[in-house]
DSSP file (Angstrom, degrees, kcal/mol; ACC not computed):
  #  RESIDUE AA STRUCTURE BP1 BP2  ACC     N-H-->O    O-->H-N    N-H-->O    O-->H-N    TCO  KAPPA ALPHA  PHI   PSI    X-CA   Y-CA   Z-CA
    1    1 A X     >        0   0    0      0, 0.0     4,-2.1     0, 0.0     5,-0.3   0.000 360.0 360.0 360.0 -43.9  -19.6   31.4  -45.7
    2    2 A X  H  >  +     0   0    0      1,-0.2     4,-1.1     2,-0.2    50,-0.1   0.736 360.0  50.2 -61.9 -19.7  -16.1   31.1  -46.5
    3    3 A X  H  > S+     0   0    0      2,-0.2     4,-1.9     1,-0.1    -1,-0.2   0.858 109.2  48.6 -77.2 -32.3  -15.8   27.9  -44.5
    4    4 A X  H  > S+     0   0    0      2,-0.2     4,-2.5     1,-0.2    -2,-0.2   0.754 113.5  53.0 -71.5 -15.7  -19.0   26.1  -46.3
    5    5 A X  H  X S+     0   0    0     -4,-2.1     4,-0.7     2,-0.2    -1,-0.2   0.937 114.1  43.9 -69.8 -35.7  -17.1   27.4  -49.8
    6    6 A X  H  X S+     0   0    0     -4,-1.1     4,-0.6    -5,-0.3     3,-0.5   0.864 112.8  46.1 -79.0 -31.7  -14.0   25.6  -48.3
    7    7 A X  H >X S+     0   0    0     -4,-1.9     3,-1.5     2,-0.2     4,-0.8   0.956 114.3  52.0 -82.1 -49.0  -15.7   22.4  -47.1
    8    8 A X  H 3X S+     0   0    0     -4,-2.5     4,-0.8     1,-0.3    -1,-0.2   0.570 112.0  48.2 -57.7  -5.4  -17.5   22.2  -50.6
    9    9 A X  H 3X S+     0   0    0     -4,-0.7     4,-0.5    -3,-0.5    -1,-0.3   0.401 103.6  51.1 -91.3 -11.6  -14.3   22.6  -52.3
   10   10 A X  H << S+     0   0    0     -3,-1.5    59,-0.2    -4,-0.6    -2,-0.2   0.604 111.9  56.3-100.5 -12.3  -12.4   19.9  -50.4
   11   11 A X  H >X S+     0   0    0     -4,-0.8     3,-1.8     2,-0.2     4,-1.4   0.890 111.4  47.9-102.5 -42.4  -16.0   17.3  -51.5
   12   12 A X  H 3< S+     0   0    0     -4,-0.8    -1,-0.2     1,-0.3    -2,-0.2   0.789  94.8  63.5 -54.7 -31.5  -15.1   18.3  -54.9
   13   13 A X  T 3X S+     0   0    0     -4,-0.5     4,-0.8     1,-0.2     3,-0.3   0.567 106.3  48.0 -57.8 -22.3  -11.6   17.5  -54.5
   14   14 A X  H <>>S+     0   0    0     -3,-1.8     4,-2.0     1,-0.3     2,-0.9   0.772 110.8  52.7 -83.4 -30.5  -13.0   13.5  -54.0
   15   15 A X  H  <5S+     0   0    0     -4,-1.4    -1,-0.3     2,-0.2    55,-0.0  -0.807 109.2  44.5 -94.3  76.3  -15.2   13.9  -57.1
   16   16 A X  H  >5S+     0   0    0     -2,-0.9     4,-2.3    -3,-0.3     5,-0.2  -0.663 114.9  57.7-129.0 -44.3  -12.0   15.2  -59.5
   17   17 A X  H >X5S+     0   0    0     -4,-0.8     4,-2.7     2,-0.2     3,-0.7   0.977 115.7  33.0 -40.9 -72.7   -9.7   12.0  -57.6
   18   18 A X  H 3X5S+     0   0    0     -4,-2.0     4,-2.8     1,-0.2     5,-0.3   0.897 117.4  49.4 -72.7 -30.8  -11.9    9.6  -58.6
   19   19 A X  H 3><S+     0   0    0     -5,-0.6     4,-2.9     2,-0.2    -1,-0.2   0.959 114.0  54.7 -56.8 -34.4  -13.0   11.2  -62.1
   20   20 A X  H << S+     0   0    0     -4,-2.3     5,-0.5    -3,-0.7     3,-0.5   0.992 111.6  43.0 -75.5 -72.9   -8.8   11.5  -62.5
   21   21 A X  H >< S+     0   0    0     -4,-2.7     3,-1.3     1,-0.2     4,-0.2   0.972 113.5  52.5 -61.3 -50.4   -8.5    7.6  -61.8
   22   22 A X  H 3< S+     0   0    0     -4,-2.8    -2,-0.3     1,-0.2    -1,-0.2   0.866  90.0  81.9 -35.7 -37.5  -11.5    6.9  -64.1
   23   23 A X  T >X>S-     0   0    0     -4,-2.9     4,-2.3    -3,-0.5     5,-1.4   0.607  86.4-142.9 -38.2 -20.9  -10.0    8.8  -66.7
   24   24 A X  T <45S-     0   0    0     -3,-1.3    -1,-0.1    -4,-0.4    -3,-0.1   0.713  82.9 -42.8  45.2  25.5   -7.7    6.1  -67.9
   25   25 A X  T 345S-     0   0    0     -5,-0.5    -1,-0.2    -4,-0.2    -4,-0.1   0.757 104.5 -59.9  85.0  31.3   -5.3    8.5  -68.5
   26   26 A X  T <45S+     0   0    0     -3,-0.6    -2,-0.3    -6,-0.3    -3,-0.1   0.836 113.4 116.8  64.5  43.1   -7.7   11.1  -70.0
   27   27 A X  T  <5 +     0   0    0     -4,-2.3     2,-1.0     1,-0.1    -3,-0.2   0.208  65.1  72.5-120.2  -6.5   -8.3    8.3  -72.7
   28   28 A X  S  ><S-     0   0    0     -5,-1.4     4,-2.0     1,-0.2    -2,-0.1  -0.662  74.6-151.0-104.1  93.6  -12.1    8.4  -71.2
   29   29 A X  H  > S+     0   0    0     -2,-1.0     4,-1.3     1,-0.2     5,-0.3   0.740  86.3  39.8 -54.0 -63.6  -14.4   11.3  -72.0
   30   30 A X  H >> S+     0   0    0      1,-0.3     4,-1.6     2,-0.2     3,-1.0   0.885 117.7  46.7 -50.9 -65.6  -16.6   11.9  -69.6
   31   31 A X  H 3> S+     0   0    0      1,-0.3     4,-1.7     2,-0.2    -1,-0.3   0.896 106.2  58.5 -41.5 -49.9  -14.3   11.3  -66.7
   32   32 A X  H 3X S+     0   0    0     -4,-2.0     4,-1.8     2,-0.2    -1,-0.3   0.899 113.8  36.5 -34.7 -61.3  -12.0   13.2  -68.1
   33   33 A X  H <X S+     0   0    0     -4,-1.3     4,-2.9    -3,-1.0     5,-0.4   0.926 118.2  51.1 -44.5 -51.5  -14.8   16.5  -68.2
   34   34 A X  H  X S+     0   0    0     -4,-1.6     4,-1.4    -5,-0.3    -1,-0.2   0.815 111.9  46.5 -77.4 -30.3  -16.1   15.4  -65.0
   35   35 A X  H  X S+     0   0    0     -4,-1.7     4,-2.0    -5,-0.4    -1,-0.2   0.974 116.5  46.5 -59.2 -85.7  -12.1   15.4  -64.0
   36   36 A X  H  X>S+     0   0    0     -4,-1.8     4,-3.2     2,-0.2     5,-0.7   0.804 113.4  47.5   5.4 -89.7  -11.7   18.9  -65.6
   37   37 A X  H  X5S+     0   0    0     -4,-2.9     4,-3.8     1,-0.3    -1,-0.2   0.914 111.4  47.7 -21.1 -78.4  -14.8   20.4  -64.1
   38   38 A X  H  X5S+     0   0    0     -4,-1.4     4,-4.1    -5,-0.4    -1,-0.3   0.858 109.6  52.0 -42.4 -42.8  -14.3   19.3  -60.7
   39   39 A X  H  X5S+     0   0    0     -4,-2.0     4,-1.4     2,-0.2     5,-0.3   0.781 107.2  49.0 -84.5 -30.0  -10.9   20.4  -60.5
   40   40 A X  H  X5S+     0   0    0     -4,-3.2     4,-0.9    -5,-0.2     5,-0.2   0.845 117.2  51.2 -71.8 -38.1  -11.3   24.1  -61.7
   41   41 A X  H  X<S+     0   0    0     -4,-3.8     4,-2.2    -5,-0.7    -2,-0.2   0.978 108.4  42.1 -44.0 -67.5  -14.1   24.2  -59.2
   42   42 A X  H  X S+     0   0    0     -4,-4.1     4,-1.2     2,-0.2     5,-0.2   0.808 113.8  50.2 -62.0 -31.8  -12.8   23.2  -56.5
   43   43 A X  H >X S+     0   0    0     -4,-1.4     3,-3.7     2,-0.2     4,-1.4   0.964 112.5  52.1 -69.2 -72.2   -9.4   25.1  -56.8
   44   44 A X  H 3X S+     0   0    0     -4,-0.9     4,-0.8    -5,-0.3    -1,-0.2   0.755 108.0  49.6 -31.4 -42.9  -11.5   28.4  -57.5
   45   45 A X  H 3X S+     0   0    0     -4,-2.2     4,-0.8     1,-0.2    -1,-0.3   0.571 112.3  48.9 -67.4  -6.3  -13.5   27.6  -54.3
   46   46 A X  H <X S+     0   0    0     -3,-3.7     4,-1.5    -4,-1.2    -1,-0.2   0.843 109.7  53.6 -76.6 -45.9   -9.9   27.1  -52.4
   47   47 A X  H  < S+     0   0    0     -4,-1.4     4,-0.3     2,-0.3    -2,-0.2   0.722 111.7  41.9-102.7 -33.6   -8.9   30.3  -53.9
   48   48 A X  H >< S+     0   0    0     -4,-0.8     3,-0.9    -5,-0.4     4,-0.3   0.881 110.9  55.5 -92.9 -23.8  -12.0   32.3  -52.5
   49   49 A X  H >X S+     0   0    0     -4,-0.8     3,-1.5     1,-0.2     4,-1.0   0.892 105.6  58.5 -60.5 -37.2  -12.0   30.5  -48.9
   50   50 A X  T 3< S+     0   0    0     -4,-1.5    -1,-0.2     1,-0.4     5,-0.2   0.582  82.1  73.8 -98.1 -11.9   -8.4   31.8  -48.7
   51   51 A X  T <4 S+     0   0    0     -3,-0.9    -1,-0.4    -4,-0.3    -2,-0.2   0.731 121.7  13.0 -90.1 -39.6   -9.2   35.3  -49.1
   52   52 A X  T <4 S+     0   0    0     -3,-1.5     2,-0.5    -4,-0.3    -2,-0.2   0.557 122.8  70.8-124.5 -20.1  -10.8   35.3  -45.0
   53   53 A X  S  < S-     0   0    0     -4,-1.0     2,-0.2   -51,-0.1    -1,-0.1  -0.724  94.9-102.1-106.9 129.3   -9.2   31.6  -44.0
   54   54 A X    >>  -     0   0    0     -2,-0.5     4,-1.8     1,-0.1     3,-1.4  -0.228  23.8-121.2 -44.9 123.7   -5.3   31.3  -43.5
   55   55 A X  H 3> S+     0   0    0      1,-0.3     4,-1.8     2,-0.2    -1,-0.1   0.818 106.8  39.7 -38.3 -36.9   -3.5   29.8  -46.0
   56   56 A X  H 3> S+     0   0    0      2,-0.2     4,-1.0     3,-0.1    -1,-0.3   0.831 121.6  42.0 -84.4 -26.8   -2.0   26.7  -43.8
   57   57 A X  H <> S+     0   0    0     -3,-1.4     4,-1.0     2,-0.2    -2,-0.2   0.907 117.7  50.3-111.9 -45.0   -5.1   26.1  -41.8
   58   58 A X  H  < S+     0   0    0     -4,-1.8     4,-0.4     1,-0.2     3,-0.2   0.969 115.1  50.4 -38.4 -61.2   -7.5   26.7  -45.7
   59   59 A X  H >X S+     0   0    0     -4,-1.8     4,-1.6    -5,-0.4     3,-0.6   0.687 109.9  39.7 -70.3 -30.4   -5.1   24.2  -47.2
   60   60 A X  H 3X S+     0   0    0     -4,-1.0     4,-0.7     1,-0.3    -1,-0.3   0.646 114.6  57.4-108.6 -15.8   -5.0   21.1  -44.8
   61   61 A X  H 3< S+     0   0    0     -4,-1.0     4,-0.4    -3,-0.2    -1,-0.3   0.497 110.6  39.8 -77.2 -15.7   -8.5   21.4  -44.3
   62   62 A X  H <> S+     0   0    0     -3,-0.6     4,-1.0    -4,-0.4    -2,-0.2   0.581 115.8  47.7 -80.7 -45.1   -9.1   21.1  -47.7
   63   63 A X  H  X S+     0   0    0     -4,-1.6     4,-1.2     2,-0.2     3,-0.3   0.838 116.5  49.6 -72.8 -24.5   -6.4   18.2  -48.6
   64   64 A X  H  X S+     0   0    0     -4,-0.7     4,-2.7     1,-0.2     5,-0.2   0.987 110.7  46.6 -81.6 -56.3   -7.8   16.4  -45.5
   65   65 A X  H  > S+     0   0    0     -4,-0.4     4,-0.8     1,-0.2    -1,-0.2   0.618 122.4  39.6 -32.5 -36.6  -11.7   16.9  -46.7
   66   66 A X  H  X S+     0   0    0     -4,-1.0     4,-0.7    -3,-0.3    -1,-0.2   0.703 116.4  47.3-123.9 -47.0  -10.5   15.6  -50.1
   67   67 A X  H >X S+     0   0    0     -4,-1.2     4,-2.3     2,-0.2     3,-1.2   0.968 116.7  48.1 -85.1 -83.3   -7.8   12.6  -48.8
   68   68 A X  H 3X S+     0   0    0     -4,-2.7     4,-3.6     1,-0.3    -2,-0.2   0.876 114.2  42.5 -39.9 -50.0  -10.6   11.3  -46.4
   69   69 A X  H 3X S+     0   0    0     -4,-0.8     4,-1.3    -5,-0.2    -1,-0.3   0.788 115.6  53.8 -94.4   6.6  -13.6   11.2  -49.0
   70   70 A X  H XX S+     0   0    0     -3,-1.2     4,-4.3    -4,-0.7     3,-0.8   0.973 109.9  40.4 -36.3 -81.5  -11.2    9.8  -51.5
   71   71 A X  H 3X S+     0   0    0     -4,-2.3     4,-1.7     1,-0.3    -3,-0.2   0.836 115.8  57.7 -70.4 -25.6  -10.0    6.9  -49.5
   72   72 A X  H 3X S+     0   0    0     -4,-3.6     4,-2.8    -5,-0.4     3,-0.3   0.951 106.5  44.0 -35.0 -58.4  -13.8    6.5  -48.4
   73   73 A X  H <X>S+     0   0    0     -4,-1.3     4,-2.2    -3,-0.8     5,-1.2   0.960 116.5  53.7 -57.3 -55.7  -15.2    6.2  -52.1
   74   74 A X  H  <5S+     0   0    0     -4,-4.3     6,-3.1    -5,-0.2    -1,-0.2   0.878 117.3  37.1 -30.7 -52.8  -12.1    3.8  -52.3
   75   75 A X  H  <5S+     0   0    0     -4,-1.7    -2,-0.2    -3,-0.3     4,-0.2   0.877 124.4  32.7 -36.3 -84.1  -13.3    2.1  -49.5
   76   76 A X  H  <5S+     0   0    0     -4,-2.8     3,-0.3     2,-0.1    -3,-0.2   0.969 134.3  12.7 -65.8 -74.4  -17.0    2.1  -49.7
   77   77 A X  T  <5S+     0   0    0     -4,-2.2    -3,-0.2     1,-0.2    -2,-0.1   0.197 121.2  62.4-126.4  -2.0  -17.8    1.8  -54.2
   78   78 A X  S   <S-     0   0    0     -5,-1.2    -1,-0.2    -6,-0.2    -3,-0.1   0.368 102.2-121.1-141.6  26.0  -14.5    1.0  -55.3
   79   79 A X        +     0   0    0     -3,-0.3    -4,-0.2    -6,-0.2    -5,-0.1   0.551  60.0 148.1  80.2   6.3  -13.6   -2.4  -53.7
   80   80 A X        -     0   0    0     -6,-3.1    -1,-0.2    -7,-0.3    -2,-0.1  -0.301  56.8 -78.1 -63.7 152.9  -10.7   -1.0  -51.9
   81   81 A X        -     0   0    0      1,-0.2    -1,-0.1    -2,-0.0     0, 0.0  -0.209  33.7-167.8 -57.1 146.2   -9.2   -2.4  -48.0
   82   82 A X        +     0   0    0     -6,-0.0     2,-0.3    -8,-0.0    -1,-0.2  -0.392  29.6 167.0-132.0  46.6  -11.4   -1.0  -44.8
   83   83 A X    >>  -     0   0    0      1,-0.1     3,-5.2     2,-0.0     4,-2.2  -0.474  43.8-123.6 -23.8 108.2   -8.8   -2.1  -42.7
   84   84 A X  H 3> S+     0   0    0     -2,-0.3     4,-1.6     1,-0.3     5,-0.1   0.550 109.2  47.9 -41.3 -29.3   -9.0   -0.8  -39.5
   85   85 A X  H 34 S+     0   0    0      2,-0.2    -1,-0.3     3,-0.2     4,-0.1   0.369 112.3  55.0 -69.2  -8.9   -5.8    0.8  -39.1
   86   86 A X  H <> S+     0   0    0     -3,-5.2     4,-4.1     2,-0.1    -2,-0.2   0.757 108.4  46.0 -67.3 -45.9   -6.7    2.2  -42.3
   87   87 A X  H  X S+     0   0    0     -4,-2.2     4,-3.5     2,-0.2    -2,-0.2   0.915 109.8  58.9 -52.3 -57.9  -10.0    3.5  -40.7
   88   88 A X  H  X S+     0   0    0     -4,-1.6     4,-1.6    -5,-0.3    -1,-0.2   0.577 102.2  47.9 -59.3 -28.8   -8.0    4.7  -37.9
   89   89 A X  H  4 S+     0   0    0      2,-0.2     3,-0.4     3,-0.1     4,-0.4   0.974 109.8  54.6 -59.9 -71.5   -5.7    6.9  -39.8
   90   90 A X  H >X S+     0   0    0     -4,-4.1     4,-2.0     1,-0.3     3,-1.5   0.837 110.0  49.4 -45.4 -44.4   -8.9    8.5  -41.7
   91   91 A X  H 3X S+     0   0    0     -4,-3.5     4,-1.6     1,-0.2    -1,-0.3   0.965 105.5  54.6 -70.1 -36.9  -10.3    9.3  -38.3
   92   92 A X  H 3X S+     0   0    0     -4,-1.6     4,-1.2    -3,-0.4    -1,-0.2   0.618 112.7  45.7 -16.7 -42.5   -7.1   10.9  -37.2
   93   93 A X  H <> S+     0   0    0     -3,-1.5     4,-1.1    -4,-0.4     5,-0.4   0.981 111.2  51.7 -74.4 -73.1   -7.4   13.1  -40.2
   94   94 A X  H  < S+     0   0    0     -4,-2.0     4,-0.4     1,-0.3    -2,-0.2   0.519 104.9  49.1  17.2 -64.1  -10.6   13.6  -39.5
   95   95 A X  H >X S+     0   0    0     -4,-1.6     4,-3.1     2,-0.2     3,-3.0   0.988 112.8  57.3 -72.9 -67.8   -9.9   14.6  -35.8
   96   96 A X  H 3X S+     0   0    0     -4,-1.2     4,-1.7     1,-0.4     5,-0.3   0.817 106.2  48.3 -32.4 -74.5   -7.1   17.1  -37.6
   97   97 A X  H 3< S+     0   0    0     -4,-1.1    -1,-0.4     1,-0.2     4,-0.4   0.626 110.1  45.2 -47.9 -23.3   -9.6   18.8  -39.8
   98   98 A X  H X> S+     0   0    0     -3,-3.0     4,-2.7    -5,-0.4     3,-1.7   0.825 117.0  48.5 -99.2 -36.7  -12.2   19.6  -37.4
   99   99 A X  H >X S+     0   0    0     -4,-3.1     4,-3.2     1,-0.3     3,-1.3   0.894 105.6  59.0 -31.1 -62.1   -9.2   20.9  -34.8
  100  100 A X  H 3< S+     0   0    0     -4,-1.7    -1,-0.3     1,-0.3    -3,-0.2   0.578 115.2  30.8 -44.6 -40.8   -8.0   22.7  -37.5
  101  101 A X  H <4 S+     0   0    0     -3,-1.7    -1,-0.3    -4,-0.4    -2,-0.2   0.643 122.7  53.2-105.8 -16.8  -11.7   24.7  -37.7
  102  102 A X  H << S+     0   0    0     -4,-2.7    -2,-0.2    -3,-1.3    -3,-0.2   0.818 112.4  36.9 -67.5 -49.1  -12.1   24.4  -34.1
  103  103 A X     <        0   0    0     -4,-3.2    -3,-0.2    -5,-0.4    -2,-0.1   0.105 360.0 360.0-108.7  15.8   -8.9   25.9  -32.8
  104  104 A X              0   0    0     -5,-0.3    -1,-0.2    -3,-0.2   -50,-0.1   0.532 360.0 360.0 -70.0 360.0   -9.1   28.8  -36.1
């Protein structure tokens, strides 16, 4: 369970990024909430995965989950490069984060 808390906490961690860059600098309400929201969520769900998951091996699995569907959304909705050596990074992370739950 603690791993599905951690993996829903690292997809929340993309959803507080992009609410955070919508924000305009908090100058935006709803992004701003939506910022807010996310971000208490997701840290509380970090906070309860860590309680059975290591701290190093919780954390990079989270930042990775979070850094990957970031630069996706970026990618994909938000007009951003899909360079292939960009691409090639993500899967790298990618690769990292499932070791990282593979080799726990």
């Amino acid at each position: 369970m603690a791993w599905v808390v951690l993996v829903l906490s690292g997809i929340l961690e993309t959803v507080w990024a992009i609410a955070l860059g919508r924000s305009a600098g908090f100058s935006r309400p709803l992004p701003s909430v939506v910022f807010l929201v996310a971000l208490v969520l997701s840290m509380a769900g970090l906070a309860w995965a860590l309680r059975s998951i290591p701290v190093g091996t919780g954390y990079a699995v989270w930042v990775g989950i979070g850094a990957v569907g970031t630069a996706l959304v970026g990618m994909v909705a938000l007009d951003e490069p899909a360079t292939v050596p960009r691409v090639v990074c993500l899967l790298l992370v990618v690769a990292g984060v499932v070791g990282l739950k593979v080799f726990h």
